[in-house]
DRENFI-132387 format. One record per residue (C-alpha): residue in one letter; x negated, y, z negated. Coordinates in pm, whole numbers, plus 50000, padded with zeros to 5 digits. Example, Ala and Ser with C-alpha at 12.3 -4.5 7.8 and 13.67 -1.06 7.14 Angstrom:
2
A487704955049220S486334989449286
! end
This chain:
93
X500005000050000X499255037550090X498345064249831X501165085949892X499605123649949X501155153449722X500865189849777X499525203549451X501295240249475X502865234149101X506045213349194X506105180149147X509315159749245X510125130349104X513115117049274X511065092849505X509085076549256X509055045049032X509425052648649X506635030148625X504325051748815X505155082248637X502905087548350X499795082348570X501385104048803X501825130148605X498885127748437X496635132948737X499355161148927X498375180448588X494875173448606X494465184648965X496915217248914X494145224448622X491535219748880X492605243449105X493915276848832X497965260948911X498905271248494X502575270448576X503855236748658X507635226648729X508295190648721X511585177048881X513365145448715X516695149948819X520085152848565X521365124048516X521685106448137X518975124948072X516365092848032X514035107148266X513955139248112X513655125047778X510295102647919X508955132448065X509105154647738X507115127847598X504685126547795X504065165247824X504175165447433X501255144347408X499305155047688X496045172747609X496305200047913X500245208047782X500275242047604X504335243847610X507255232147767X510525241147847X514115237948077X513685256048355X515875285648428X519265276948611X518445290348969X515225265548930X516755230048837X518365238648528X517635207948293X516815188748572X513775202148601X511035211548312X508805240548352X505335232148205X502775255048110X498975241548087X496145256447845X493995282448008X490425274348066X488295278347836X485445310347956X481955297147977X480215324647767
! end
């Protein structure tokens, strides 16, 4: 199987993937936004039960690039979506 190729411009949909593949998924999405200076992530699991969401939150909560997280606003997903914000770099001084 393919690696599937994703833009990293800060939005990552999750509608087409596995919920076994997300945590590594979203693990290395964060890790290359950090990479390239993308602080303002929105990640979009869908409505639903609210399962997804619910893994997601997790996730973020214990992820070590996570500063905060929140619903996104209702013109951006609403709570189908999360709006993640990742720590600033630290300056090399």
């Amino acid at each position: 199987m393919e690696p599937v190729q994703i833009p990293i411009n800060g939005e990552l949909d999750l509608h087409t993937f596995q919920p076994k593949q997300i945590p590594d998924l979203l693990d290395d999405y964060l890790r290359a936004c950090f990479e390239k200076d993308i602080l303002q992530v929105r990640v979009i699991h869908g409505k639903g039960k609210g399962v997804q969401k619910a893994r997601i939150r997790a996730l973020l909560s214990r992820h070590p690039l996570v500063a905060r997280f929140s619903d996104a606003p209702m013109d951006s997903g609403g709570w189908g979506a999360t709006l993640v914000e990742l720590k600033a770099r630290q300056s090399d001084v």
